[in-house]
C-alpha positions as CSV (number, residue, x, y, z in Angstrom):
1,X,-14.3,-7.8,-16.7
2,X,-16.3,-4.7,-15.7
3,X,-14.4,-1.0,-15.0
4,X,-16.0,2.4,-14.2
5,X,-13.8,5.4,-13.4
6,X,-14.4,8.6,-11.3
7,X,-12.7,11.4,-11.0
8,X,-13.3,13.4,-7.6
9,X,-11.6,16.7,-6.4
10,X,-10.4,18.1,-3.1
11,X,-9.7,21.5,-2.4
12,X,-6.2,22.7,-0.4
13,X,-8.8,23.4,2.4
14,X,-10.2,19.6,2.9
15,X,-7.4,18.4,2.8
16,X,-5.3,20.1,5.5
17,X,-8.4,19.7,7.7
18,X,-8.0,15.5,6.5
19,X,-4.3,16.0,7.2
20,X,-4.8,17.3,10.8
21,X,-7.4,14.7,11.4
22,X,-4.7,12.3,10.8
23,X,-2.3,13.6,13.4
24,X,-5.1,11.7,15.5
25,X,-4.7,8.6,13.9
26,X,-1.1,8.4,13.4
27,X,-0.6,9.1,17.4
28,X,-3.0,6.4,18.4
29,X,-0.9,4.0,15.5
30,X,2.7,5.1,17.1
31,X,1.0,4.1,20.3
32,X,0.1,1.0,19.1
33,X,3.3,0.2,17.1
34,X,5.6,1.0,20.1
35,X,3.2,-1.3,22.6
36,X,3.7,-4.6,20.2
37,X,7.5,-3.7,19.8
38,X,7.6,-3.9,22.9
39,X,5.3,-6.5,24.1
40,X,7.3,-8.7,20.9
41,X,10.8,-8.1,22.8
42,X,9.4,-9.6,26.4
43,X,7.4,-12.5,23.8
44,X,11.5,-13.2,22.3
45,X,13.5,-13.5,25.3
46,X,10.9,-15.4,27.5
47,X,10.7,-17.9,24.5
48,X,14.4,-18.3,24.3
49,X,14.9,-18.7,28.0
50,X,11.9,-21.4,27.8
51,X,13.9,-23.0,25.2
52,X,17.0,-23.0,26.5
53,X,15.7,-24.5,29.6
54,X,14.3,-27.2,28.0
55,X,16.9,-28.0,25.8
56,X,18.7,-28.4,29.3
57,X,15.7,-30.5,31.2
58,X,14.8,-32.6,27.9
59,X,14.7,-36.4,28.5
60,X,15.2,-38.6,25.3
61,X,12.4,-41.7,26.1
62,X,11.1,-44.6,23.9
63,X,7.5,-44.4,22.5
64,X,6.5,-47.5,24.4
65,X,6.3,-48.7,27.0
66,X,5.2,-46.0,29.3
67,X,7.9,-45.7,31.9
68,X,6.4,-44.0,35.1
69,X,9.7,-43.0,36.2
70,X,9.9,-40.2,33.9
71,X,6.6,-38.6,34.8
72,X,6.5,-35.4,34.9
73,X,9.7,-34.9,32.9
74,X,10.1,-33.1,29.9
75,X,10.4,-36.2,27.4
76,X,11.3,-36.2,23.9
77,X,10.8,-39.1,21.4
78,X,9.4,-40.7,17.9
79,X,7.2,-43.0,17.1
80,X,4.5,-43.7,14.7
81,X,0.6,-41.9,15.0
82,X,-2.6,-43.9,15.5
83,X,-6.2,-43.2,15.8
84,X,-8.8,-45.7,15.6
85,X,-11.4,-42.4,14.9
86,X,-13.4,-42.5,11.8
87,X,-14.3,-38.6,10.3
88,X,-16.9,-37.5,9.2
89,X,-18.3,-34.6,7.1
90,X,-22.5,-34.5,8.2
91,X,-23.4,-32.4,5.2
92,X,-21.5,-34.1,2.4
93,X,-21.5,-37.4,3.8
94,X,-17.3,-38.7,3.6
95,X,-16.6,-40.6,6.6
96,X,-12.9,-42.0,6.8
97,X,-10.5,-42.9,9.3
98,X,-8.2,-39.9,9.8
99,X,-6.1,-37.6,12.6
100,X,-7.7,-35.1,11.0
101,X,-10.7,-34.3,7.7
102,X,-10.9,-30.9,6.2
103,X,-13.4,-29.6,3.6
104,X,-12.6,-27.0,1.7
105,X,-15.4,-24.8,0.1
106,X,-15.0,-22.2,-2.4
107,X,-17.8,-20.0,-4.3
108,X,-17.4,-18.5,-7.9
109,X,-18.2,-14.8,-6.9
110,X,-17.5,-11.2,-7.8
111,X,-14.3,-9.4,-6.2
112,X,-13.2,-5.7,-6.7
113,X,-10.2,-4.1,-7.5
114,X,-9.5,-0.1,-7.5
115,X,-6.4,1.5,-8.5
116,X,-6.5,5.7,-8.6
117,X,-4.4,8.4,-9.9
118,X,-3.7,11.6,-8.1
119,X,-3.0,15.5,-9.8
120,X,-1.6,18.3,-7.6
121,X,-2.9,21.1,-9.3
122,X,-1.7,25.1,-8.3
123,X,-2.9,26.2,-5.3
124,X,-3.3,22.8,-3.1
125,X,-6.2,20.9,-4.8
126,X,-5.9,17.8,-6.2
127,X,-7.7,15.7,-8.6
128,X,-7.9,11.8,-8.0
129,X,-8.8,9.4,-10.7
130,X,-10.1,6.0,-9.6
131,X,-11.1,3.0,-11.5
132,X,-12.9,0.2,-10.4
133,X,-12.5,-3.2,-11.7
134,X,-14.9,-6.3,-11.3
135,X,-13.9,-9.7,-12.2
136,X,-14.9,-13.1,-10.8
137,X,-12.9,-15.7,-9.3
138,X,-12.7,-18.8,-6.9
139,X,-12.4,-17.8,-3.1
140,X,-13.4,-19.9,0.1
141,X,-14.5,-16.5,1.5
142,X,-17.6,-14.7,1.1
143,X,-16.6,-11.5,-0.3
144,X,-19.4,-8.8,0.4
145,X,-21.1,-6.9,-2.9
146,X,-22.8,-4.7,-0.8
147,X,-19.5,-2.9,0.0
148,X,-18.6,-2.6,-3.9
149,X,-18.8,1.1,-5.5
150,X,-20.8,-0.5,-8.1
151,X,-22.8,-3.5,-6.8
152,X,-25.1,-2.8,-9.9
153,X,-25.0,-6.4,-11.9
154,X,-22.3,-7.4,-9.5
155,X,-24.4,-9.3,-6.8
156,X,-22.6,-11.9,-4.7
157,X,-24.9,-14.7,-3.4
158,X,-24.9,-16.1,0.3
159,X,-22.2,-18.8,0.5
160,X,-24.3,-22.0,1.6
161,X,-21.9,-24.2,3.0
162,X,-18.2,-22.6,4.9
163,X,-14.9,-24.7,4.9
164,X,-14.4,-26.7,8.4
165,X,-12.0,-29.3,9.5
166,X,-12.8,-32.5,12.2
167,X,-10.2,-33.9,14.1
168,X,-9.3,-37.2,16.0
169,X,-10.4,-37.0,20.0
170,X,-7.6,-40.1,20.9
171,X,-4.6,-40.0,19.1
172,X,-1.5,-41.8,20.1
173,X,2.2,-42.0,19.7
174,X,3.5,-45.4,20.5
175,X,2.0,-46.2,24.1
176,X,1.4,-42.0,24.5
177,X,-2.2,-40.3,24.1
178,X,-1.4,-37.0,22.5
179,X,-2.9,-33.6,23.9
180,X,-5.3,-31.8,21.6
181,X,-2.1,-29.1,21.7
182,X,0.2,-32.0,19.8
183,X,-2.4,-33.8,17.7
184,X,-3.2,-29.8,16.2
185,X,0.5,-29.4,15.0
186,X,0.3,-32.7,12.7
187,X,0.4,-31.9,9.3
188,X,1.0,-33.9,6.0
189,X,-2.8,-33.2,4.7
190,X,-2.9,-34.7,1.1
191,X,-6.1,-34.6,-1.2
192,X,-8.8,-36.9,-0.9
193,X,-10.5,-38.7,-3.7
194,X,-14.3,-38.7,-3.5
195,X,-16.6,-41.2,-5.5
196,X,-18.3,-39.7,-8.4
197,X,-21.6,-42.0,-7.1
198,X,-21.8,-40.2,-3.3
199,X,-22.0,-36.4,-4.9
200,X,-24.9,-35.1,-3.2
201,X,-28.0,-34.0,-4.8
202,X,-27.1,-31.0,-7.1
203,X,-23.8,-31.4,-7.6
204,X,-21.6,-33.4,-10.1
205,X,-18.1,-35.0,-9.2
206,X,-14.4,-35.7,-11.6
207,X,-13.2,-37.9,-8.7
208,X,-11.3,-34.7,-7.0
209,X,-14.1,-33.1,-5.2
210,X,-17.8,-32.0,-5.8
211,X,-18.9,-29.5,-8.2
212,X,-22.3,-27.4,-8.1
213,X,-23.1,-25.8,-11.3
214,X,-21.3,-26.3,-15.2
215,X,-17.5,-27.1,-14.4
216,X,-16.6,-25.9,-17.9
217,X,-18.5,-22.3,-18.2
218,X,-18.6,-21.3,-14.0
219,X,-21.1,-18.7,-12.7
220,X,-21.2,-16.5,-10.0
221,X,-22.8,-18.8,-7.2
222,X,-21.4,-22.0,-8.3
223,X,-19.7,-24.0,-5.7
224,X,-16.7,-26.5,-5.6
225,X,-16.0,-28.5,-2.6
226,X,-12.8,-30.2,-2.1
227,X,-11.8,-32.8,0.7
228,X,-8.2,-33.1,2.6
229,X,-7.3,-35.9,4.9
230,X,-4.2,-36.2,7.2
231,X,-3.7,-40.0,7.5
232,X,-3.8,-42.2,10.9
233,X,0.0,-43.5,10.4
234,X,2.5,-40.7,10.1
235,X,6.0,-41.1,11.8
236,X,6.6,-37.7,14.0
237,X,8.6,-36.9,16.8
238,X,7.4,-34.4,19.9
239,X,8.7,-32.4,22.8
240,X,6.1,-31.9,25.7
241,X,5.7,-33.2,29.5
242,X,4.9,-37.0,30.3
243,X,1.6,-36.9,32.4
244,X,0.7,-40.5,33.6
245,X,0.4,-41.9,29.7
246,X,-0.2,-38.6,27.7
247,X,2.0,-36.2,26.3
248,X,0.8,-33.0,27.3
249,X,2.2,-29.5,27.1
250,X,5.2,-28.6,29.6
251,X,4.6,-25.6,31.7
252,X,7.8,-23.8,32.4
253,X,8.9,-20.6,34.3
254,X,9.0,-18.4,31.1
255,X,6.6,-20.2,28.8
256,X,5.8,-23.4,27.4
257,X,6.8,-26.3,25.4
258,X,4.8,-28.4,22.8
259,X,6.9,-29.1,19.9
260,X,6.3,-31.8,17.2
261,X,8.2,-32.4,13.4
262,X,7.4,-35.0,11.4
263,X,9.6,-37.6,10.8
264,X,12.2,-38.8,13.1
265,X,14.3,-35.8,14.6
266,X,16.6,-35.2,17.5
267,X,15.6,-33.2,20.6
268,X,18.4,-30.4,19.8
269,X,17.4,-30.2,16.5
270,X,14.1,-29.8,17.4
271,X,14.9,-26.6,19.9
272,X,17.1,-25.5,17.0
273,X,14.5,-25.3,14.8
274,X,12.0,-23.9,17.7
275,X,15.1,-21.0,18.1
276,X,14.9,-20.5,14.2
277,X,10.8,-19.8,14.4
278,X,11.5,-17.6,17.2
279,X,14.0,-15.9,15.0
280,X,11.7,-15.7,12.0
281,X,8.4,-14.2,14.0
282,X,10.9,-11.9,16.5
283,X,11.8,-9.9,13.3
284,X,9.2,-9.8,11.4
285,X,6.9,-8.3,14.2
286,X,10.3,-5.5,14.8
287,X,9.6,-5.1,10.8
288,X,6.1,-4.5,11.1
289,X,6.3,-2.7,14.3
290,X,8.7,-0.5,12.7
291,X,6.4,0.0,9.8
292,X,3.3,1.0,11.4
293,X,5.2,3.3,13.6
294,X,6.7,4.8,10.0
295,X,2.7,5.3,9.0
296,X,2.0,6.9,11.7
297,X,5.0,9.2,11.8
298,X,3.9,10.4,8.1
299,X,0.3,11.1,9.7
300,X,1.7,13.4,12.0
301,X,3.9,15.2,9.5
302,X,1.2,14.9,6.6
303,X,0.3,18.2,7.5
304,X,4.1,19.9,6.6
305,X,3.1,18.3,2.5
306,X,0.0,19.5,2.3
307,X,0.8,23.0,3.2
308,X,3.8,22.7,0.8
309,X,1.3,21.7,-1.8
310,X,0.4,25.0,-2.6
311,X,3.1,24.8,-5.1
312,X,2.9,21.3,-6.0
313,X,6.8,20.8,-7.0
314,X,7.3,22.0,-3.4
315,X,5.0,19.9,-2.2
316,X,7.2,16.7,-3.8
317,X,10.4,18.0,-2.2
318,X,9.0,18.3,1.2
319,X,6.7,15.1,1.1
320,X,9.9,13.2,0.8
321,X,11.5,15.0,3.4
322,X,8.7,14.3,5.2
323,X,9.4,10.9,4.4
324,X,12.5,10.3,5.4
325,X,12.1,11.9,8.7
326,X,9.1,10.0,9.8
327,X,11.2,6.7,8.5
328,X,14.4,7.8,10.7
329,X,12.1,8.8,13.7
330,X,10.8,5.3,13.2
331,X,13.9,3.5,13.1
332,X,14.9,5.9,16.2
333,X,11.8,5.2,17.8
334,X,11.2,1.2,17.0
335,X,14.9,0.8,18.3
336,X,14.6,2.6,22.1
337,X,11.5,0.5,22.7
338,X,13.5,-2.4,21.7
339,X,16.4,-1.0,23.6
340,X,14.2,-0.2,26.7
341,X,13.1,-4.0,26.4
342,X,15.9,-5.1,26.1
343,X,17.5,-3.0,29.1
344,X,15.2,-4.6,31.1
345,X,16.3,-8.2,30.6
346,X,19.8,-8.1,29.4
347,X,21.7,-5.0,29.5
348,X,24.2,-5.1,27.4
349,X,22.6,-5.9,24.3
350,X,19.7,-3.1,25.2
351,X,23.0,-0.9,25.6
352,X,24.3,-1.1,21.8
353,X,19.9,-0.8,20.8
354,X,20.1,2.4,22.5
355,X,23.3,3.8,21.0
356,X,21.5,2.9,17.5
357,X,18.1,4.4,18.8
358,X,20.4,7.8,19.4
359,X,21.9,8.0,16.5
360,X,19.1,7.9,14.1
361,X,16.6,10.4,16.7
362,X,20.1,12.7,15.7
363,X,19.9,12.3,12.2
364,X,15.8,12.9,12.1
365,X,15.8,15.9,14.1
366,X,18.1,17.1,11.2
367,X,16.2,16.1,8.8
368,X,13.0,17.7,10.4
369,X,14.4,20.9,10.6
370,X,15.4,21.4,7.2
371,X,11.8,19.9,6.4
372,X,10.4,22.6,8.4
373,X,12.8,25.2,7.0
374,X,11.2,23.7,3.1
375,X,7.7,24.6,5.1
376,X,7.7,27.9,6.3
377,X,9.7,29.2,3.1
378,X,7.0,27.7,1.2
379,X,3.9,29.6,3.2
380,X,6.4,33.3,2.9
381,X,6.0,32.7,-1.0
């Protein structure tokens, strides 16, 4: 592993003009933040209403026959997968029958980590301290050496070949052609063995995959190519609307439906398992919503810490004032978007969200004025 380390210095001067640059950024990111917050609340409850209706509208149906009475309905049922579709890779040559064939390509390559250590010195400068370190390893993505800070004896060649997948055109459940929507949602991929004897012309093979350069002492451009296959028999079960003989996806008034499991499973715990998803992306787009709305809260108020950093202990006491107010004001801000959201489809809940939003806007105005109060005493000094 290579290192180099540089040590750079900004004056108090660059970086309140940096700091007020920021205000820019963090206003377009608040923006931003409150816009998917609330875009994520409308996403929630029109998914939970499409849900619920179907879990009212759902039809339980045999795989086969086809029963034209129910088309049109929203079905549910299990069954076994087939395709008669035979795969095939064009550059490497494996052709199998399969719902879907996946290669997987990765490239022995150069990647580039920094880490960097900051000084406040007297008077608002501060020196920074960053070391970068190069190391190879495996990735199926092309990692760019013309972006290093030292692409000197670091050089990353072209990737030849990219990972791709192939799937099935017909696949059926029982008597049912499957969408494209359904047939994409099938998953069980294992591993597939290759034959040592078909490794094309450069590369050597263990059985597992192909191999282009010297398995045992890897350099920077060797290749290894690995193959996954997801089988033509697989027993799954699927939600969607009966369309003549396919199963396609169901178009309801809030959304749609175009649920599948593997294995044989019920239709309510199917929507069960749909509500816990929900559930699962809901909050951890509030989470990251919340987040990017603390960032760029801190951009706004960066400016507060840097004047503070005239006298660097100062500096630290106000930075995490700073801190804490732009996380309260996020929390106060993330939670009247929600609230407002929320108002606008169910009242009540968006009620209590508000209450919340109020109570922490209270307890960050306090906090900013005592912040401010650290501020001003600071420039008196």
């Amino acid at each position: 592993m290579d290192s180099f380390t540089e040590t750079t210095h900004r004056s108090w001067f660059s970086r309140i003009g940096g700091a007020l640059t920021g205000i820019l950024f963090g206003l377009i990111l608040v923006v931003v933040a409150s816009s998917l917050l609330w875009w994520n609340e409308g996403r929630a409850i029109d998914r939970t209403r499409t849900l619920d209706a179907g879990a009212e509208a759902v039809v339980a149906i045999a795989a086969t026959p086809v029963d034209p009475a129910n088309d049109g309905e929203l079905v549910h049922l299990s069954g076994t997968t087939h395709t008669d579709a035979r795969l095939r890779d064009p550059i490497f040559a494996i052709e199998v029958p399969a719902i879907r064939l996946e290669r997987q390509v990765e490239m022995y390559q150069w990647s580039e980590q920094r880490e960097s250590e900051t000084v406040k010195e007297l008077g608002g400068g501060e020196t920074t301290r960053t070391t970068y370190s190069y190391q190879r390893t495996w990735s199926s993505q092309p990692i760019d050496s013309n972006g290093f800070r030292h692409p000197e004896g670091h050089h990353n060649p072209t990737m030849p070949y990219t990972s791709e997948q192939w799937q099935a055109d017909r696949v059926t459940l029982g008597a049912f052609r499957l969408a494209p929507a359904f047939v994409s949602q099938i998953g069980g991929a294992r591993t597939l063995p290759v034959d040592a004897e078909e490794a094309p012309t450069g590369f050597v093979s263990d059985g597992s995959g192909f191999y282009k350069g010297t398995p045992a002492n890897p350099e920077v451009g060797d290749l290894r190519v690995s193959f996954r296959v997801v089988d033509p028999d697989g027993e799954i079960s699927a939600i969607g609307r009966q369309q003549g003989d396919t199963l396609v996806t169901a178009r309801l008034k809030h959304g749609t439906i175009a649920l599948l499991e593997p294995g044989q499973i019920d239709a309510i715990t199917m929507f069960e398992h749909a509500h816990s998803a929900n559930a699962l992306l809901t909050w951890g787009l509030r989470v990251g919503g919340v987040v990017a709305l603390w960032i760029g809260l801190a951009l706004i108020l960066a400016p507060l810490k840097v004047i503070a950093d005239l006298i660097p202990m100062l500096g630290s006491l106000v930075g995490f004032a700073t801190g804490l107010v732009a996380a309260l004001l996020a929390l106060a801000t993330g939670s009247l978007v929600i609230a407002l959201a929320w108002i606008a489809h169910r009242p009540l809940l968006g009620g209590a969200l508000l209450v919340a939003a109020l109570l922490f806007a209270v307890l960050g105005a306090g906090q900013w004025r005592k912040g401010a109060r650290q501020a001003a005493t600071s420039t008196t000094a």
